[in-house]
KEVEX-21499 format. One record per residue: chain; z, x, y of N, C-alpha, C in turn. Coordinates in pm, 1 decimal. Atoms other than C-alpha are relative to their C-alpha. Layout:
KEVEX-21499
   kette       n.c3       n.c1       n.c2      ca.c3      ca.c1      ca.c2       c.c3       c.c1       c.c2
       A          Z          X          Y          Z          X          Y          Z          X          Y
...
END
This chain:
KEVEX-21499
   kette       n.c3       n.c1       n.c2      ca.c3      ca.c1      ca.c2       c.c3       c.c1       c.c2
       A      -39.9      -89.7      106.4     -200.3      444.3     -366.8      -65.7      -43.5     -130.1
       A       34.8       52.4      120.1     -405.5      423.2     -621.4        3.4      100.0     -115.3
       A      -74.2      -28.6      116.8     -295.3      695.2     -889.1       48.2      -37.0      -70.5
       A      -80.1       84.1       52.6      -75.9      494.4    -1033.2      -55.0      -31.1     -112.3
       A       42.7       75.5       73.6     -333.8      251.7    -1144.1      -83.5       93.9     -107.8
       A       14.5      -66.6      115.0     -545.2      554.9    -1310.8       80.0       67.0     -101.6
       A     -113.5      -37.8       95.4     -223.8      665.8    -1495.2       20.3      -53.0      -62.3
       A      -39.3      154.4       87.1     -140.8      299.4    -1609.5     -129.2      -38.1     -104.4
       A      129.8       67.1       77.1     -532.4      304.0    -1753.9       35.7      116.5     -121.1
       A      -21.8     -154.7       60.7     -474.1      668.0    -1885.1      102.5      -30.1     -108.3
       A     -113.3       36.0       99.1     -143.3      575.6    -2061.3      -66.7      -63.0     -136.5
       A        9.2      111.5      103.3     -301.2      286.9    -2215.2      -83.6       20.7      -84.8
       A      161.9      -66.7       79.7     -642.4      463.3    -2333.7      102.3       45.7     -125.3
       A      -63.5      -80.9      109.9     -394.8      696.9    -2508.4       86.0      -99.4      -81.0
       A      -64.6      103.1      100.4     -175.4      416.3    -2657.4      -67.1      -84.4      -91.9
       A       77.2       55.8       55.9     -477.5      303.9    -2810.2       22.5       43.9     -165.4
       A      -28.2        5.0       90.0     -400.5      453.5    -3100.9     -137.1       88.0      -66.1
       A       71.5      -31.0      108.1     -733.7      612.9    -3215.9      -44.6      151.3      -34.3
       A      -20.2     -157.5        2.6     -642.2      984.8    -3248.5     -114.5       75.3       18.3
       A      103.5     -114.6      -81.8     -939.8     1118.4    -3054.6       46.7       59.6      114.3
       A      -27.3      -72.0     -141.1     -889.0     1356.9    -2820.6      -69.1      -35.8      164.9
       A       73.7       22.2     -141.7     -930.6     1246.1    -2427.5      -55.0      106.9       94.3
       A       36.7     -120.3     -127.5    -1135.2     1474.2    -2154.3       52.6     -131.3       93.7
       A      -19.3       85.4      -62.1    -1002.9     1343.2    -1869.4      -77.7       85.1      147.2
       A       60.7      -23.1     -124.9    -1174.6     1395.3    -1509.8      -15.8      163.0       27.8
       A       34.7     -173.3       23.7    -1286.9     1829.1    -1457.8      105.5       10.4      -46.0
       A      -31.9     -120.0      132.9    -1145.8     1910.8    -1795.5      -93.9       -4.0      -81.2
       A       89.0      -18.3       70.4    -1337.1     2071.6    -2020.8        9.5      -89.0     -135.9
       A      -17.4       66.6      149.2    -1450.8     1874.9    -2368.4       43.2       85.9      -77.6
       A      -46.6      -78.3      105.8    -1255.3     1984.8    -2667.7     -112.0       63.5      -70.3
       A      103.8     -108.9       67.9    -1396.3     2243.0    -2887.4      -16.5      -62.5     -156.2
       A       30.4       43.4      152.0    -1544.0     2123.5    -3233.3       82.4     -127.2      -11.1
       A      -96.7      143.3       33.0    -1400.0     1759.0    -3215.4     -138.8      -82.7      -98.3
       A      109.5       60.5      141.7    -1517.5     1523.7    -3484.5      -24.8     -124.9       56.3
       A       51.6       90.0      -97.6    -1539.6     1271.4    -3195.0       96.2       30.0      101.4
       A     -120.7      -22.0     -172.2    -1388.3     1238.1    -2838.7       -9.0     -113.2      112.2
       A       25.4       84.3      -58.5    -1346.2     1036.4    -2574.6       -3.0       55.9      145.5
       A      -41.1      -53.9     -169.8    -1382.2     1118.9    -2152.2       -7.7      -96.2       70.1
       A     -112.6      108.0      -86.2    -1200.7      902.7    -1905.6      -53.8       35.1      116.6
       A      102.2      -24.4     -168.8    -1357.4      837.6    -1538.0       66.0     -160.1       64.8
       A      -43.3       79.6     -114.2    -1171.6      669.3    -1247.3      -98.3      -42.0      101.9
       A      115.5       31.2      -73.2    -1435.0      474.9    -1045.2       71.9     -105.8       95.3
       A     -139.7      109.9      -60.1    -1212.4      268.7     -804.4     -169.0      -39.3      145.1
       A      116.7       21.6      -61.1    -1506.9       49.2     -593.4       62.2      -52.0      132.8
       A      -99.5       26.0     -175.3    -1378.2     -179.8     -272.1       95.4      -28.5       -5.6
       A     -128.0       59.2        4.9    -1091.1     -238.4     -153.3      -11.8      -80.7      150.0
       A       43.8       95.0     -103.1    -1076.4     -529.6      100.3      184.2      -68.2       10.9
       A     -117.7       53.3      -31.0     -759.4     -681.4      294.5      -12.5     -141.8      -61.2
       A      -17.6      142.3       43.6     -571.7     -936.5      117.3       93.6     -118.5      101.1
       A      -66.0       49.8     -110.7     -342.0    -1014.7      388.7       16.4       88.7      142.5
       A       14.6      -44.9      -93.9     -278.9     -911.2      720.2      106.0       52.2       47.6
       A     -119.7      -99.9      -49.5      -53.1     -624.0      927.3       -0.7       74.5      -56.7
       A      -42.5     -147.3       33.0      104.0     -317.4      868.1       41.1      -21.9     -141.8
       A      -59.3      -27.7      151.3      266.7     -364.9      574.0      -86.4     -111.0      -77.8
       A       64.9      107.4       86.2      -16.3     -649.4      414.9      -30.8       77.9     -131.8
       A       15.4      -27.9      124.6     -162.2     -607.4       95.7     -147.4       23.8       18.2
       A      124.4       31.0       12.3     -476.8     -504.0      -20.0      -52.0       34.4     -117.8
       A       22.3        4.3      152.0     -692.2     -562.2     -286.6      -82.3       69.1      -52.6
       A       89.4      -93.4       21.6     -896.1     -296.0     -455.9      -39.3      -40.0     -167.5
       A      114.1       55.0      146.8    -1160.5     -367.5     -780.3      -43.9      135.5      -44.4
       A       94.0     -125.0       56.0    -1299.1      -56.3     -985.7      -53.5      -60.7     -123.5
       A       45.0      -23.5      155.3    -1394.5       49.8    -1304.4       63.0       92.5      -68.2
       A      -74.1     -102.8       98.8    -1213.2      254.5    -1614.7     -118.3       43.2      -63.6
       A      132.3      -34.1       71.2    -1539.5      435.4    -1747.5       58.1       77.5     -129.5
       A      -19.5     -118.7      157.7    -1439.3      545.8    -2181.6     -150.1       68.5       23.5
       A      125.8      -56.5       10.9    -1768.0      725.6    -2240.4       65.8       62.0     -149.8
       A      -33.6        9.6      148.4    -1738.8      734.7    -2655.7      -74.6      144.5      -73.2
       A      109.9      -51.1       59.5    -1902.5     1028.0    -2837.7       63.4       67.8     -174.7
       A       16.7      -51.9      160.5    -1958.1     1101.0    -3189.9     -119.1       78.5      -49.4
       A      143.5     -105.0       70.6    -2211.6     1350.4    -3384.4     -106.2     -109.8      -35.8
       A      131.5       63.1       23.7    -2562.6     1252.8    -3379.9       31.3       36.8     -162.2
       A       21.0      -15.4      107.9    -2692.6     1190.3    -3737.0       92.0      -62.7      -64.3
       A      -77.8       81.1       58.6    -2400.3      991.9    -3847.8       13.9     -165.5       -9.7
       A       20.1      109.6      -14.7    -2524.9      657.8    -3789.2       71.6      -72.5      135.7
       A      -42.9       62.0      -83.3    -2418.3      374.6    -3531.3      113.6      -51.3      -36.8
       A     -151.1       91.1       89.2    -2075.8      210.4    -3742.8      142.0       30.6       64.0
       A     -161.2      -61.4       -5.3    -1808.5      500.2    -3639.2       -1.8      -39.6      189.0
       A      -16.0      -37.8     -151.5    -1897.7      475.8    -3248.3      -11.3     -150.4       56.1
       A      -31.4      176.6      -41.4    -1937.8       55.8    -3218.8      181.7        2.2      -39.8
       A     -123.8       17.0       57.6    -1602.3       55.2    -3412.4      137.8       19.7       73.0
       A      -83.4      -50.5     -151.2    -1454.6      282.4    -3150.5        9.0      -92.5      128.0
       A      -15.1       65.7      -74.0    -1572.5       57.4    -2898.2       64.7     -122.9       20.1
       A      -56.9      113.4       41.0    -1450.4     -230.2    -3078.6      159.8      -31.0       47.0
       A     -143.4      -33.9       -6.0    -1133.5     -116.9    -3090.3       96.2      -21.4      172.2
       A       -3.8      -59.7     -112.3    -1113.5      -17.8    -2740.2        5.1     -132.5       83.2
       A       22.4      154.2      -83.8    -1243.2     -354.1    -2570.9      138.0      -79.2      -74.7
       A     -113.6      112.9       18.5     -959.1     -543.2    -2785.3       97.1       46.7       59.2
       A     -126.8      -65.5      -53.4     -700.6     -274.1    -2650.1       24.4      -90.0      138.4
       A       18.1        9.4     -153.1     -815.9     -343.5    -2310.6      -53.8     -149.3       57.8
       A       74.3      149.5      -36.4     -855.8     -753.7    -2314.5        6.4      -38.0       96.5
       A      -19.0       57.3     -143.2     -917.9     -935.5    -2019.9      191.6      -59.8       -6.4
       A     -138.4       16.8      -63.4     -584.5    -1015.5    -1850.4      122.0      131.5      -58.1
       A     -130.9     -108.2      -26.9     -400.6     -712.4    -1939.1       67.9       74.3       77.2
       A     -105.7      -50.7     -123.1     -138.4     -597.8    -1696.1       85.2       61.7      -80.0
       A      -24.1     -134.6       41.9      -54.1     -264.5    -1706.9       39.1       67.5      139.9
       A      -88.2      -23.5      -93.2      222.7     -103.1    -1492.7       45.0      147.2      -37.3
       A      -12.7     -149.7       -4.0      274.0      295.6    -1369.4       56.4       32.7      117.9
       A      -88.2        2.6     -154.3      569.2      372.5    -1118.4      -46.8      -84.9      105.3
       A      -18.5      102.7      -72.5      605.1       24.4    -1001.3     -154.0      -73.1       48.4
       A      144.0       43.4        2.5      225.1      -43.0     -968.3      -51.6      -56.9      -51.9
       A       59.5       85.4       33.6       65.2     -321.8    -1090.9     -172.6       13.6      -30.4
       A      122.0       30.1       19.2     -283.9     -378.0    -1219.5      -49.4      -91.1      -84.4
       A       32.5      107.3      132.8     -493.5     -638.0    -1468.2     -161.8       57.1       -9.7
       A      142.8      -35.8       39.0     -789.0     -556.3    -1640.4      -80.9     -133.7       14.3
       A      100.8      121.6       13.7    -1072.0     -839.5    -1569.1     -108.1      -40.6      -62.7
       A       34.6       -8.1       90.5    -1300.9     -743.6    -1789.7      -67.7      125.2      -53.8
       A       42.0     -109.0       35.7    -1498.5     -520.5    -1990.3     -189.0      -19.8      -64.4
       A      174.2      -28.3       94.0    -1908.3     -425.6    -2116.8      -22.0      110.8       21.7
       A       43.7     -117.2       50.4    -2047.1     -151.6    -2288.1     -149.1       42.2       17.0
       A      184.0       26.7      -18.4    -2407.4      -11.0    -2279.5       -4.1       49.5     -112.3
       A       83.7      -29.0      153.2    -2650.1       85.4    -2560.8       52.6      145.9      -48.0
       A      -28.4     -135.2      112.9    -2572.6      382.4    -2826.5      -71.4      105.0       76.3
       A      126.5     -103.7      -11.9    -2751.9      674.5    -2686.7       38.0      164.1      -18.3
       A      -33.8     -150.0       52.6    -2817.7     1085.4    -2767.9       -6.4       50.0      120.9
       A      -22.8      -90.6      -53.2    -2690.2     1317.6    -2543.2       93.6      144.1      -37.0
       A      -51.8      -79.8       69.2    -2607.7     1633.7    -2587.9       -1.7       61.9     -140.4
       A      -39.2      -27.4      152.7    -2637.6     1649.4    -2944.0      123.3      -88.4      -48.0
       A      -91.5      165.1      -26.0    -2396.9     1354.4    -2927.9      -55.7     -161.3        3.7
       A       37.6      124.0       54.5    -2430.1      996.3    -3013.7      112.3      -44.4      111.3
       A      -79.0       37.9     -144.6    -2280.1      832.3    -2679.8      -26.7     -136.1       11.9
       A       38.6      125.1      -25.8    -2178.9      511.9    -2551.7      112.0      -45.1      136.7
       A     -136.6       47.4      -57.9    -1991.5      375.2    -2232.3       83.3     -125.8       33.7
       A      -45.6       77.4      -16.5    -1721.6      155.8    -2190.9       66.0      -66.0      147.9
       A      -11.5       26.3     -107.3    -1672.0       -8.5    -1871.7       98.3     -102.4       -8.3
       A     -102.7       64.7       43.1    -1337.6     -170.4    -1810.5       21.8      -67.3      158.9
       A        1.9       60.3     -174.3    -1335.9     -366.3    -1461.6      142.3      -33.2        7.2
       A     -178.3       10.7      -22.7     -974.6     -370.0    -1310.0       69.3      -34.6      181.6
       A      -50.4       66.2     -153.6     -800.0     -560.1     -992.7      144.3       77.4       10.5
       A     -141.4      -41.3       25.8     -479.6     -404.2     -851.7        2.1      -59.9      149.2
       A      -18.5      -37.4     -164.3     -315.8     -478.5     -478.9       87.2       90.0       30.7
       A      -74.5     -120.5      -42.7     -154.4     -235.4     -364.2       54.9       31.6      204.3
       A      -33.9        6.1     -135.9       65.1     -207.0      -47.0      -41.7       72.3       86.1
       A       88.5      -73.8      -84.2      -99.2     -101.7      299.4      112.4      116.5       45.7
       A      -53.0      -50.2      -33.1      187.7       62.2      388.6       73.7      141.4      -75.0
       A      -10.9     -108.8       97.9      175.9      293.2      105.7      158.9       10.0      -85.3
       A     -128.8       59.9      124.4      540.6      210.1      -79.8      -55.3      -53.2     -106.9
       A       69.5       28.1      108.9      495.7      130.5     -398.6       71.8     -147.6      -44.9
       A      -55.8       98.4       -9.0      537.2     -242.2     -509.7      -92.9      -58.1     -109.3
       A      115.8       37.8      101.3      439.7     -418.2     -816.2       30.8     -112.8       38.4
       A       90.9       96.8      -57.1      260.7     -721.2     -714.6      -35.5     -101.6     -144.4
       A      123.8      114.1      142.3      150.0     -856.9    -1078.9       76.6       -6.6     -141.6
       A     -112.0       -3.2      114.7      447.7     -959.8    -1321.2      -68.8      -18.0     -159.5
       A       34.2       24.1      137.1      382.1     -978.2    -1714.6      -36.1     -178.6       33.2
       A      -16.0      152.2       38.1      493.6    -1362.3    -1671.5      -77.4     -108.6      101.2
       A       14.9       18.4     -103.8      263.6    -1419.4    -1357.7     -162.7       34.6       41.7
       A      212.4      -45.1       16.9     -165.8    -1450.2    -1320.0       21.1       52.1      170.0
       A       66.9      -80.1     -143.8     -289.9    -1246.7    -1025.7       -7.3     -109.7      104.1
       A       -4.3      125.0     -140.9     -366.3    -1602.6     -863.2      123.6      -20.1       25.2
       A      -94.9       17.5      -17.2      -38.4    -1686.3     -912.2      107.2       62.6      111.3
       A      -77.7      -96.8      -79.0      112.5    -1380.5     -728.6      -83.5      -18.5      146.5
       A       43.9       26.7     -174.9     -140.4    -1421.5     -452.7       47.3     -138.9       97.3
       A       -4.7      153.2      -48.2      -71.3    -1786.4     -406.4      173.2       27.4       54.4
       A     -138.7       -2.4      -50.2      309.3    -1651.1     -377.7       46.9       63.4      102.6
       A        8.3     -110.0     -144.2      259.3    -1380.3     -128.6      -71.6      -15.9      132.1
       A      107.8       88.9      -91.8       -1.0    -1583.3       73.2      -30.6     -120.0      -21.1
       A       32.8      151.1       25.0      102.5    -1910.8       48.5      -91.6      -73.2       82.7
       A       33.0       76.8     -115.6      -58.3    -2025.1      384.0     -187.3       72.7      -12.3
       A       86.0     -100.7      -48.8     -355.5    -1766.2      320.5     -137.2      -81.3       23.5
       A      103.9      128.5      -26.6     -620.5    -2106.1      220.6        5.6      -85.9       40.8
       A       12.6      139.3      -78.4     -510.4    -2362.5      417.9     -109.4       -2.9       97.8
END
């Protein structure tokens, strides 16, 4: 189940605070925005963390921002954005959406570029979640508790 975890990214984009409007996955971009942002779920492998029916497993993506501001306005307003954005989203943040667990692991951006008639840039937010095989939902990754930590508790025997 991995919804969840794009909801828990989704939430958090928007709790960011920087009153641009989000496109999120086939919706159309707003009309005349004075910048914007569009949101892209890229969820890459997912590989068993333990074993059986009900084990765990662990799946790695990506949160793709993709930043845009009007060409002709220089590079200042659309780093700034990104700025912003990467501190929102620091490594180790755990971020939870009906009982679902996830942590962000890290994040890099690429170069400024024109598209569109747009001044573009994307933000790439790399993110671990496990998520139960048995499809119940189970958060796995406490505030007070590192990802190793939880694995080492759920698979104590898993490196001997």
């Amino acid at each position: 189940m991995l919804s969840p975890v794009f909801s828990a990214l989704n939430q958090h984009l928007i709790s960011a605070g920087l009153g641009l409007p989000v496109v999120h996955e086939n919706s159309d971009p707003p009309k005349k925005p004075r910048a914007w942002l569009s949101a892209f779920f890229l969820p890459a492998d997912t590989s068993g963390a333990s074993l059986g029916d009900t084990g765990l497993d662990q799946t790695v993506g990506f949160y793709q921002v993709d930043i845009s501001t009007p060409t002709g306005n220089g590079w200042a307003g659309l780093h700034g954005y990104a700025d912003r954005l990467q501190r929102h989203f620091r490594l180790g943040t755990l971020l939870t959406f009906e009982g679902q667990s996830m942590q962000v692991t890290g994040s890099s951006r690429s170069p400024g570029r024109v598209e569109g008639g747009w001044y573009r840039l994307s933000l790439s937010i790399q993110w671990l979640a496990y998520t139960r095989r048995d499809g119940l939902p189970g958060d796995f990754c406490h505030p007070s508790t590192s990802l190793d930590e939880t694995v080492n508790n759920l698979l104590p025997n898993a490196f001997d």
